[in-house]
Residue, then its C-alpha position, 0 to 999 in steps of 0.5 A: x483521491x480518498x487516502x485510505x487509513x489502515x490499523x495495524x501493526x508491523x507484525x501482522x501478515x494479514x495486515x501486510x496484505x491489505x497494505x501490499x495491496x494499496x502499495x502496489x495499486x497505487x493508492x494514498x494510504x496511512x497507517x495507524x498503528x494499533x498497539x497489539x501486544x499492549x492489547x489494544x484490541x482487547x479494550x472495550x472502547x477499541x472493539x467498540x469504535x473500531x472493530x469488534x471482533x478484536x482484530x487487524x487489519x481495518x479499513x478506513x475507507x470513506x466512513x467505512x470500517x472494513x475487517x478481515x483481510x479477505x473481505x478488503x481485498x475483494x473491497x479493493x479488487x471491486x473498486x481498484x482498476x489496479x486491483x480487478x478481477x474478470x468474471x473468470x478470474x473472480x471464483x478462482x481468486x476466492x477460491x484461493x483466498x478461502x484456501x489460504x485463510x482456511x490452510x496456508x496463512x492459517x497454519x503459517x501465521x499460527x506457526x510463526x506466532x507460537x515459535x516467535x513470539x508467544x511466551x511461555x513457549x508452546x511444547x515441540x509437539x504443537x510446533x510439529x504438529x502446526x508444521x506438518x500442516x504447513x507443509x501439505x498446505x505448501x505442497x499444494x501452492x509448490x505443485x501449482x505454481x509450477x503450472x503457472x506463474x501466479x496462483x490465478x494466471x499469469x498476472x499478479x491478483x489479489x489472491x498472490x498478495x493474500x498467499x504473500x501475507x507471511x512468506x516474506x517475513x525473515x526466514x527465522x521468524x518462520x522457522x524454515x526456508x521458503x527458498x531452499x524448500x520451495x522453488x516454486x514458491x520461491x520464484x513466485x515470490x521473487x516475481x511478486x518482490x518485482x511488482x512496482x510498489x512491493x515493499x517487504x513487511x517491515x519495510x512497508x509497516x515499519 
């Protein structure tokens, strides 16, 4: 079986996708770990021979170079029985994975980013402006998924594991808590958390 190689670091959500993903469907992969905050992507010969739009996740996949953690999980969802869509689930999965690229992982991994790590520390107004985004962006998942129990149906798909990009990160990297704000969420993302494979970020790219 072809062992996938993913570039990343233990930091990125949208790399914990991608790894969550190979994980749970049960595939041999191997991490490379591209130092980030050193700023290896910013080098010329790493843009070059590995991604040249300077960002994690990539995927190694027979002598394929994958980017964009949207674009491989669609990879994945083609070529993984594990990992299938129907033709009805297909529009409604890319629906929710545009959705969460556009606003929810968008504004979250931004608010995380900007509270957590950045230096200087940005001003309280951007943090409150990010935030209020947030929560229109987890208004709309929370009033969903208490139609549903995944964000396609009533199975785990590859949009649940682009949404789960960030939330489980430690509630005070993200600021607030999912769990006492959002019970839908919530339960949604312990169902996730029992899926055989799940593993929490740090964990799984630690």
């Amino acid at each position: 079986m072809t062992t996938h190689k993913l570039h990343c670091f233990k930091e990125s959500g949208n790399s914990y996708k991608v790894a969550l993903a190979l994980s749970i469907a049960g595939l041999p992969w191997e991490k490379v770990v591209v130092d980030y905050f050193g700023g290896e992507t910013r080098q010329p010969a790493w843009r070059a021979e590995v991604n040249e739009l300077g960002e994690v996740p990539v995927l190694e996949v027979e002598g394929r170079k994958l980017s964009q953690s949207g674009v491989i999980l669609l990879h994945l969802a083609d070529h993984v029985s594990a990992l299938s869509l129907s033709e009805e689930e297909r529009p409604e999965a890319l629906r929710w994975l545009l959705f969460d690229n556009h606003k929810f992982t968008a504004n979250l991994a931004t608010y995380r980013w900007l509270r957590t790590f950045a230096a200087p520390a940005p001003h309280e107004a951007v943090l409150a402006f990010i935030r209020q985004r947030i929560g229109g962006a987890f208004d709309i998942v929370e009033k969903h998924l208490g139609q549903q129990r995944f964000i396609v149906g009533d199975r785990l798909t590859i949009a649940d594991l682009s949404l789960a990009g960030y939330v489980f990160y430690p509630k005070e990297e993200l600021g607030f808590d999912i769990s006492a704000e959002y019970p839908n969420l919530s339960a949604w993302m312990r169902r996730i958390a029992q899926t055989p494979g799940w593993q929490a970020p740090y964990e799984l790219l630690g």
